[in-house]
C-alpha positions in Angstrom: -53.3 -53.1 0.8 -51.7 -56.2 -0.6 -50.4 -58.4 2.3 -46.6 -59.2 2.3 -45.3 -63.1 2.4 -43.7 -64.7 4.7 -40.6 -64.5 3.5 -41.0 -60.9 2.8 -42.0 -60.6 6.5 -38.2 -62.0 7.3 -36.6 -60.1 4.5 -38.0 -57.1 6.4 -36.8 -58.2 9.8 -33.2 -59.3 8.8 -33.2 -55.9 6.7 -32.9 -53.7 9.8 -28.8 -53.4 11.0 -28.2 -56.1 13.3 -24.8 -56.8 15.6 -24.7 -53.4 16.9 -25.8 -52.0 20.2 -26.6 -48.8 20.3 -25.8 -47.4 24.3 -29.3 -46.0 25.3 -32.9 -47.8 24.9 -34.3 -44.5 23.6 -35.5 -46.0 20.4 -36.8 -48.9 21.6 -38.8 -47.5 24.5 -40.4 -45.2 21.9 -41.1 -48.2 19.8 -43.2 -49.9 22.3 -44.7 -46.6 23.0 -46.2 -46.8 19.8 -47.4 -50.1 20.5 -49.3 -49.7 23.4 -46.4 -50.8 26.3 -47.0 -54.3 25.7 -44.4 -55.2 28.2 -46.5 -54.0 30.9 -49.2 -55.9 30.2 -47.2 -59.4 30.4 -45.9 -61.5 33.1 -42.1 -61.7 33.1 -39.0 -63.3 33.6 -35.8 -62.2 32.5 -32.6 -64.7 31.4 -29.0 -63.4 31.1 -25.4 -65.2 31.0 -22.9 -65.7 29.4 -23.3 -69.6 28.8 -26.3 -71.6 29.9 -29.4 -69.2 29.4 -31.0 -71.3 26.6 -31.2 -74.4 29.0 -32.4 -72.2 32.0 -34.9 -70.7 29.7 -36.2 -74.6 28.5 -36.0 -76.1 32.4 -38.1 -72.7 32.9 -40.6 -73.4 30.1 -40.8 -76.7 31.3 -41.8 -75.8 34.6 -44.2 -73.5 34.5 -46.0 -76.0 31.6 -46.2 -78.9 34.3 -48.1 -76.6 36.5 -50.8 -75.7 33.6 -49.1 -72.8 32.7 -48.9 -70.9 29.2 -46.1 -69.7 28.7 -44.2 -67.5 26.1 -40.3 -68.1 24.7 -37.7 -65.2 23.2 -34.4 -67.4 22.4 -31.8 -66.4 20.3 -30.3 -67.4 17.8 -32.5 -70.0 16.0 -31.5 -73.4 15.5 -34.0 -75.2 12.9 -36.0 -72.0 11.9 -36.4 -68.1 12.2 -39.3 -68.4 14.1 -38.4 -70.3 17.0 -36.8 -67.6 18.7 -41.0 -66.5 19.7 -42.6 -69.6 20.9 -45.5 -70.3 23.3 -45.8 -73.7 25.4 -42.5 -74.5 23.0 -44.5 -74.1 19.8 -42.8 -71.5 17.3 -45.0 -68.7 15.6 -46.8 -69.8 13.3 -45.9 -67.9 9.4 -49.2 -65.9 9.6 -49.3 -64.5 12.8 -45.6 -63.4 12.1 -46.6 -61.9 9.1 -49.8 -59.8 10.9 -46.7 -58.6 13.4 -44.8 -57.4 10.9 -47.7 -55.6 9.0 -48.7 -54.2 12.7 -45.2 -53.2 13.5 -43.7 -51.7 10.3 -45.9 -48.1 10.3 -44.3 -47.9 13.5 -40.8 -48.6 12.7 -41.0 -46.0 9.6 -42.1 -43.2 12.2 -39.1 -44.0 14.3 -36.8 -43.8 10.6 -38.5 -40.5 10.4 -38.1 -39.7 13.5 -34.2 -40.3 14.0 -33.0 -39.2 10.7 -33.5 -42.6 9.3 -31.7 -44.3 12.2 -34.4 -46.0 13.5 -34.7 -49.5 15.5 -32.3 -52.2 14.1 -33.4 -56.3 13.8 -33.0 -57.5 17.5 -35.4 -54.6 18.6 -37.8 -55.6 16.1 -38.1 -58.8 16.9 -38.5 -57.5 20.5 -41.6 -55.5 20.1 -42.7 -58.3 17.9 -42.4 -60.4 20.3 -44.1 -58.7 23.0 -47.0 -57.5 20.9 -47.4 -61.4 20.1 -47.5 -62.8 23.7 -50.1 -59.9 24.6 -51.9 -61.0 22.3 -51.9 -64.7 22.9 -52.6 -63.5 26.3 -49.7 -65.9 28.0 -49.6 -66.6 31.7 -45.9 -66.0 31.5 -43.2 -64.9 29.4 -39.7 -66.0 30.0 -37.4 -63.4 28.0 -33.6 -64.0 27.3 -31.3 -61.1 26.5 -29.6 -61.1 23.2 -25.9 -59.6 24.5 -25.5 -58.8 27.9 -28.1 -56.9 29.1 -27.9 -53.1 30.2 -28.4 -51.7 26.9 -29.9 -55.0 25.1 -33.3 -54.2 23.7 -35.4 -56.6 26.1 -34.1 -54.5 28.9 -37.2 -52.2 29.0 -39.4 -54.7 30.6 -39.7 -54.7 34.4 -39.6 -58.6 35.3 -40.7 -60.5 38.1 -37.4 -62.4 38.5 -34.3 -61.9 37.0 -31.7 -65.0 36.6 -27.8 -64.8 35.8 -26.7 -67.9 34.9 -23.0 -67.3 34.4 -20.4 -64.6 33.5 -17.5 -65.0 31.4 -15.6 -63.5 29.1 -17.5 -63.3 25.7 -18.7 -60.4 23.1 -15.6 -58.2 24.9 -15.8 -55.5 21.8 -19.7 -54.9 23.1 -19.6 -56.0 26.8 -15.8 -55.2 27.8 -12.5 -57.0 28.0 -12.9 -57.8 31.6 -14.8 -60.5 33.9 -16.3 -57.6 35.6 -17.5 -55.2 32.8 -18.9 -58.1 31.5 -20.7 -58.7 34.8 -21.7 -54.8 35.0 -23.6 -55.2 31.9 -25.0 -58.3 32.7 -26.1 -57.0 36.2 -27.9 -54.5 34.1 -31.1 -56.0 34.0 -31.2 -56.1 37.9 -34.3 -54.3 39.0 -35.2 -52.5 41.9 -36.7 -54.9 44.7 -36.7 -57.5 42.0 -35.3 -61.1 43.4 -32.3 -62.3 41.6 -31.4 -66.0 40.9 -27.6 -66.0 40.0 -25.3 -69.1 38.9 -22.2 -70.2 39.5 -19.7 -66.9 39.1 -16.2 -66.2 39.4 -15.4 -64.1 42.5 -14.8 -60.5 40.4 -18.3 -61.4 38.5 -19.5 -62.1 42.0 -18.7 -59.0 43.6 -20.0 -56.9 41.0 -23.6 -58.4 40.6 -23.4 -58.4 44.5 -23.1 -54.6 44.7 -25.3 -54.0 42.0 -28.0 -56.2 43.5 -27.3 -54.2 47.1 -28.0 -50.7 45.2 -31.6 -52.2 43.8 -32.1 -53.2 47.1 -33.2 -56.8 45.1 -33.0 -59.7 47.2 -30.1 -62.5 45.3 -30.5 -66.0 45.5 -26.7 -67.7 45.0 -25.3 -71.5 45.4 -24.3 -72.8 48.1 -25.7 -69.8 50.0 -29.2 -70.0 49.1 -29.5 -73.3 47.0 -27.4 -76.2 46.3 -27.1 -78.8 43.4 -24.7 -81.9 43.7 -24.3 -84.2 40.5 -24.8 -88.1 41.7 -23.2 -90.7 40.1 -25.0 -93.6 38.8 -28.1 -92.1 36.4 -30.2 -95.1 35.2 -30.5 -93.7 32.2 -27.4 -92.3 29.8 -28.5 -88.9 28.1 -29.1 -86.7 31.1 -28.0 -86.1 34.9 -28.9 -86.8 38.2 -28.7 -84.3 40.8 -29.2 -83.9 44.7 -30.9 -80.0 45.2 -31.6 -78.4 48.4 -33.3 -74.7 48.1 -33.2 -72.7 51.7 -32.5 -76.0 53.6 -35.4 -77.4 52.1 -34.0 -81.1 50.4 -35.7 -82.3 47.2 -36.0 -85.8 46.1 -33.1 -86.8 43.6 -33.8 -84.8 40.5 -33.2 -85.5 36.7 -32.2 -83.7 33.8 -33.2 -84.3 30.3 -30.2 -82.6 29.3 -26.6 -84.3 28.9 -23.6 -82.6 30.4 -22.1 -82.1 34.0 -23.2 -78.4 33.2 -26.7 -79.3 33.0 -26.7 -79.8 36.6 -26.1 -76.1 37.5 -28.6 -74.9 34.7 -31.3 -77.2 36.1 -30.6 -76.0 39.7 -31.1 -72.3 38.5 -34.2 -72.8 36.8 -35.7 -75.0 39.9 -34.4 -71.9 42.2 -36.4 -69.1 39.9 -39.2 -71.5 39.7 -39.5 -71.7 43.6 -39.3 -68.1 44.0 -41.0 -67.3 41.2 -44.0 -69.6 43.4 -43.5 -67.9 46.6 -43.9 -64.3 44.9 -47.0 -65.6 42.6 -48.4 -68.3 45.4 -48.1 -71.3 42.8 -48.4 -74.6 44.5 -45.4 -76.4 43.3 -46.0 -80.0 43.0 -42.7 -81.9 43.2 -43.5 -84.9 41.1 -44.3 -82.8 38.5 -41.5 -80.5 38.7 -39.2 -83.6 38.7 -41.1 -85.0 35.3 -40.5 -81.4 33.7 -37.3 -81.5 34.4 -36.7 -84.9 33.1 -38.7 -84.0 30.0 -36.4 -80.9 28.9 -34.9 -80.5 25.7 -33.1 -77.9 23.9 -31.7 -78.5 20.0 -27.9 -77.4 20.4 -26.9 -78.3 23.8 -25.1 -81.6 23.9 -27.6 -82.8 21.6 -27.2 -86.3 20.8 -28.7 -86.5 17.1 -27.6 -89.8 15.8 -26.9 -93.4 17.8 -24.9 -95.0 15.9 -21.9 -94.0 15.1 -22.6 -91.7 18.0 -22.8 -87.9 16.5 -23.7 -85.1 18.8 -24.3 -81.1 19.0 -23.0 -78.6 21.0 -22.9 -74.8 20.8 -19.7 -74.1 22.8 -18.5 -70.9 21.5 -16.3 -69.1 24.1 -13.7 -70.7 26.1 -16.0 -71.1 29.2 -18.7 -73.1 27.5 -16.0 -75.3 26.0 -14.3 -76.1 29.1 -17.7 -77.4 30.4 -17.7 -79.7 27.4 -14.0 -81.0 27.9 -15.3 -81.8 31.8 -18.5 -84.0 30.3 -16.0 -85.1 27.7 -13.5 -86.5 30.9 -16.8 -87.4 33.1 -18.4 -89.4 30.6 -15.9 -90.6 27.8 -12.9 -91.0 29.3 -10.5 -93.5 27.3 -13.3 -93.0 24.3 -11.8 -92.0 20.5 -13.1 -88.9 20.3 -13.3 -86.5 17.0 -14.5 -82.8 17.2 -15.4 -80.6 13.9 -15.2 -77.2 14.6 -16.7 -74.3 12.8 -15.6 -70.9 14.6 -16.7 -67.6 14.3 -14.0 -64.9 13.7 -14.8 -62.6 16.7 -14.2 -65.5 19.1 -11.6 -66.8 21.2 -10.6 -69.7 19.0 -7.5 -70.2 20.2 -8.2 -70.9 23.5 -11.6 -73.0 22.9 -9.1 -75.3 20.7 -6.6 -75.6 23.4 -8.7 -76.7 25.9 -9.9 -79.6 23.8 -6.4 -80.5 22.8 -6.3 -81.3 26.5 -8.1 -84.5 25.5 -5.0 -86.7 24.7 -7.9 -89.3 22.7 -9.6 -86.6 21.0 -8.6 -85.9 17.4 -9.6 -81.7 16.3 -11.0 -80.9 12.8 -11.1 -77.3 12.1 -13.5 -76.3 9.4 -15.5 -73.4 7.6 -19.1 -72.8 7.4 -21.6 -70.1 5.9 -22.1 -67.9 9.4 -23.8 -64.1 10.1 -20.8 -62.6 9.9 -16.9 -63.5 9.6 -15.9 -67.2 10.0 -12.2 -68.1 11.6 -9.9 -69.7 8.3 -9.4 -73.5 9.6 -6.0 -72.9 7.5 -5.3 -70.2 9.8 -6.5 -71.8 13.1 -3.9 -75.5 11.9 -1.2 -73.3 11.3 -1.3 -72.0 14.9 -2.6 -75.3 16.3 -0.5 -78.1 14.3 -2.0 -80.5 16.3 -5.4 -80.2 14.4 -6.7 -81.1 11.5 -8.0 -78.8 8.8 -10.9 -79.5 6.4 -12.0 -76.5 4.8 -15.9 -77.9 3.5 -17.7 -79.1 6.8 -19.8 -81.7 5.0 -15.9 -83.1 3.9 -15.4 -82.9 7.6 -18.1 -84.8 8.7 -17.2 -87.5 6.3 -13.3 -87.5 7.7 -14.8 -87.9 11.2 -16.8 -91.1 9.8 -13.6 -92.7 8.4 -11.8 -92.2 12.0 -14.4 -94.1 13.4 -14.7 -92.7 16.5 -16.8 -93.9 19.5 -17.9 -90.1 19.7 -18.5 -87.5 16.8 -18.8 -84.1 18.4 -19.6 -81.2 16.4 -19.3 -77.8 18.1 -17.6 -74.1 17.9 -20.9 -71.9 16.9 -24.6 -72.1 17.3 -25.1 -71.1 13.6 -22.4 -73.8 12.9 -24.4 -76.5 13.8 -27.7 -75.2 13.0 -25.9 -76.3 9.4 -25.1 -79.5 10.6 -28.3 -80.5 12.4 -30.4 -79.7 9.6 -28.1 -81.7 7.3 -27.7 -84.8 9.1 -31.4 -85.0 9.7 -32.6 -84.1 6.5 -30.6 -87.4 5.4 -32.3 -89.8 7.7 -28.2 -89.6 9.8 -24.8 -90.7 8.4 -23.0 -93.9 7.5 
């Protein structure tokens, strides 16, 4: 049998229906049936939330590596390349082995076809079963999984982890998840498991209640701040791109702590991962050395998340793309560049709630808006649109063009933001140039 390419291996992947959930795991379970129940066979910890579950995933990652662990990655979506969503010790899958996965997995995906009328498992369950199949194989201490949308019927939800985390809740994906906080929270306290400790974040009192009760009827032991843990941002960090924090888990203080990570937000995503990483010890008797925790910590980064990609003039990256995440950006925004010139580009998808991510950055009275286009997965918000209902804005239909009207306001920051996919674009464009002038 002649072996497929690489970027027939993708073709194949991407090739399956993708944005849809289908409301049952039937397929899915049968898939890794097939396989040989590779989630059983694999350490686990589970990652859901609205905002914040990529940076819980990489304090996580981080973690676990100080303590000479090897450790397994699902993120989603990519930033620089398809095959960073499957990653060991932060180390994407190499072309070949994704290519053996694919050859492995797509007998079994044709018997599903077959066995569903041809309806058989679509691209994020794929890359699933993949992905399990792949950290079996690399035989990783411990896999750190992160749901795709929301969690009871996402296709990771067949595994049965050791620790679950919830990072936040808020309103996001409402034609999947619901159009309230707490459907939204219902789905997300979906991957609670029976007797299965739960680390949550910081939640609005209707998401609260709901991952409370849901927690109570898996009799699963919940972890919350300021009940079980607590995180205080300090002022004063010696050094400029990250945070430091004061954290306390069950009375127990920690030395000051530092993230690697920019943004007052960073400070409640570090505190989660330090909280699943404590009881994540007690359950699997890991000997957590402080120092080391601290330096992993420290050493934490994640492409996307207030990433600051150029120095001078000062561009950075942030995926904000609901109003939630972008409210945390105007905070760091007030916190850290108060009285700055500030200019945003933002690329929007069409699904989201554009309106109200732009008027919270109008907020900023120093912060000029430009509202642009971009190739994205699926629909992107018209800037002309978006300017006509935000006059306030600015509207530049070519993002490159954008970039280079941000340069001539000469702004003390450049802030790029709105979509994940949007500046994937960006990033990859930026620093395929050697940065702008």
């Amino acid at each position: 049998m002649t072996k497929i390419s690489y970027d027939e291996a993708v073709s194949f992947i991407h090739g399956r229906r993708k944005f849809t959930k289908d409301p049952s795991l039937i397929k899915m379970r049968r898939m890794v049936e097939l396989m040989g129940n590779p989630q059983k066979k694999l350490k686990l910890i589970h990652v859901t939330g609205t905002n914040g579950k990529g940076s819980v995933t990489a304090y996580l990652r981080e973690l676990l590596m100080s303590h000479g662990y090897r450790v397994g990655t699902f993120t989603s979506p990519f930033i620089v390349r398809f095959n960073e969503r499957v990653a060991i010790n932060g180390e994407m899958i190499p072309d070949n082995e994704l290519v053996e996965e694919v050859e492995r997995i797509k007998p079994v995906i044709e018997r599903i076809d077959d066995e569903f009328d041809n309806d058989g498992p679509k691209e994020f369950e794929v890359l699933t079963a993949i992905m399990l199949d792949y950290f079996v194989k690399m035989e990783v201490d411990y896999a750190i999984i992160e749901v795709g949308i929301g969690g009871t019927y996402d296709s990771t939800n067949i595994i049965d982890p050791i620790v679950s985390v919830i990072t936040t809740v808020a309103m996001d994906h409402a034609n999947i998840l619901g159009d309230t906080i707490a459907k939204v929270a219902e789905n997300k306290a979906g991957i609670i498991k029976k007797k299965r400790p739960v680390i949550i974040g910081r939640l609005p009192k209707e998401a609260l209640e709901v991952i409370l009760s849901k927690a109570k009827e898996q009799d699963s032991r919940i972890y919350q701040p300021e009940v079980d843990y607590r995180a205080r941002l300090e002022e004063g960090c010696d050094h400029f791109w990250g945070e430091r924090f004061s954290y306390e888990f069950e009375e127990e203080k920690w030395p000051l702590q530092r993230t690697g990570l920019f943004g007052n937000f960073q400070v409640d995503n570090a505190a989660c991962a330090l909280t699943a990483f404590n009881v994540l010890s007690e359950i699997e008797g890991i000997k957590i050395d402080r120092i080391k925790a601290g330096e992993a910590l420290e050493k934490t980064r994640w492409p996307g998340r207030f990433e600051k990609i150029q120095e001078d003039p000062l561009i950075v990256l942030d995926g904000a793309h609901n109003p939630s995440a972008m409210e945390e950006v105007e905070k760091t925004l007030e916190t850290n560049f108060k009285g700055k010139k500030i200019t945003v580009i933002l690329g929007i998808l069409a699904d989201k709630n554009s309106g109200e991510m732009i008027e919270v950055l109008l907020k900023n009275p120093k912060a000029s808006i430009i509202l642009t286009g971009f190739d994205g997965p699926r629909q992107v918000a018209s800037p002309k649109k978006l300017h006509e209902n935000h006059p306030r804005t600015l509207e530049i239909d070519d993002w490159k063009e954008a970039l280079e009207a941000a340069l001539m306001q000469k702004s003390d920051l450049i802030l790029a933001s709105g979509s994940l996919y949007f500046i994937s674009d960006v990033r990859k464009y930026i620093l395929g140039r050697g940065g702008l002038r």
